[in-house]
C-alpha distance (Angstrom), angle and dihedral (degrees) to the residues before:
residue distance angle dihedral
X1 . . .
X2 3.96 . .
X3 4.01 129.8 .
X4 3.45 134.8 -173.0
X5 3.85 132.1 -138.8
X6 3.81 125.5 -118.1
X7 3.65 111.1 -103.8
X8 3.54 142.4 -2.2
X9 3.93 110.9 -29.4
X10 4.21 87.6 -144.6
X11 3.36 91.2 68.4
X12 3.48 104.2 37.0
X13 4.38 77.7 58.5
X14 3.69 93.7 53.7
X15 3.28 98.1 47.1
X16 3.60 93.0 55.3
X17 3.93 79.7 44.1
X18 3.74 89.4 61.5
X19 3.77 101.6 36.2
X20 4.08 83.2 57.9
X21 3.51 94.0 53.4
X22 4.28 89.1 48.3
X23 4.08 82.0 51.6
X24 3.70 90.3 49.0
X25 3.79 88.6 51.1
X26 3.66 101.5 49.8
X27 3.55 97.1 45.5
X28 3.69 92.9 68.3
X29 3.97 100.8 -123.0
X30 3.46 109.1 144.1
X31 3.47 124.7 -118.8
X32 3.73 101.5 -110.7
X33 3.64 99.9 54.8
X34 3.96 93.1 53.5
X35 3.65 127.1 46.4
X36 3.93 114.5 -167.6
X37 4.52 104.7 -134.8
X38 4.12 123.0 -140.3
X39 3.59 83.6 -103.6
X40 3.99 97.0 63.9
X41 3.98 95.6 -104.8
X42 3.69 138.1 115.4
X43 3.71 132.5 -102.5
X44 3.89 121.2 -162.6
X45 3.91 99.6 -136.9
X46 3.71 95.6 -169.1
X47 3.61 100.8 56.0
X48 3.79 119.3 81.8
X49 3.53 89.6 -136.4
X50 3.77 92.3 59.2
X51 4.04 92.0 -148.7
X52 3.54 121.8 -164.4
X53 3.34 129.3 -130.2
X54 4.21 141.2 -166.4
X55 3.80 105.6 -152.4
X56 3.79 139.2 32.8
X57 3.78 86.9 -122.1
X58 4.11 94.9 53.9
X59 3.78 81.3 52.5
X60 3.35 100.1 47.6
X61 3.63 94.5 57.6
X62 3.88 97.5 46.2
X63 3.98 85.2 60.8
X64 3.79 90.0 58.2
X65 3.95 86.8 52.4
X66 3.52 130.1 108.6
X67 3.74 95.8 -111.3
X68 3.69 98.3 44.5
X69 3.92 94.7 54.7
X70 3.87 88.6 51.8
X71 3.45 93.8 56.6
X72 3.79 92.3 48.7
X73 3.39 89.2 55.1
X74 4.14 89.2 50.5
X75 4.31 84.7 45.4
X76 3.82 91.1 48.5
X77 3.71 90.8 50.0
X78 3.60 98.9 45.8
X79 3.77 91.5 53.4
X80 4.07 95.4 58.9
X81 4.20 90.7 42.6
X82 3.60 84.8 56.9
């Protein structure tokens, strides 16, 4: 047994797209420690792992981890050397 959605699937991607970005927004994480990926997830740009994440919430708890404040440290420190 098949079904098919309402509407164009496209859309239904960007608007998740767009509501993701509105999450990012409101959850205060500033916009150089996340970068938001074609496919409507979320990069950690301060880590040197560059892990990906699903949700706003998933990312909101790796920046209280233990890896995520060293490298903010490392970021912070970078930016006054150069």
């Amino acid at each position: 047994m098949s079904f098919k959605r309402d509407g164009d699937d496209a859309s239904f991607i960007r608007l998740l797209q767009k509501r993701r970005i509105s999450e990012l927004f409101t959850a205060n994480i500033p916009n150089n420690e996340a970068k938001l990926l074609s496919n409507g997830r979320f990069a950690c740009t301060v880590c040197h792992q560059g892990p990906v994440f699903d949700t706003v919430p998933m990312l909101s708890i790796h920046r209280s981890g233990k890896r995520h404040k060293k490298g903010s440290i490392h970021l912070v420190f970078r930016s006054y050397i150069f």
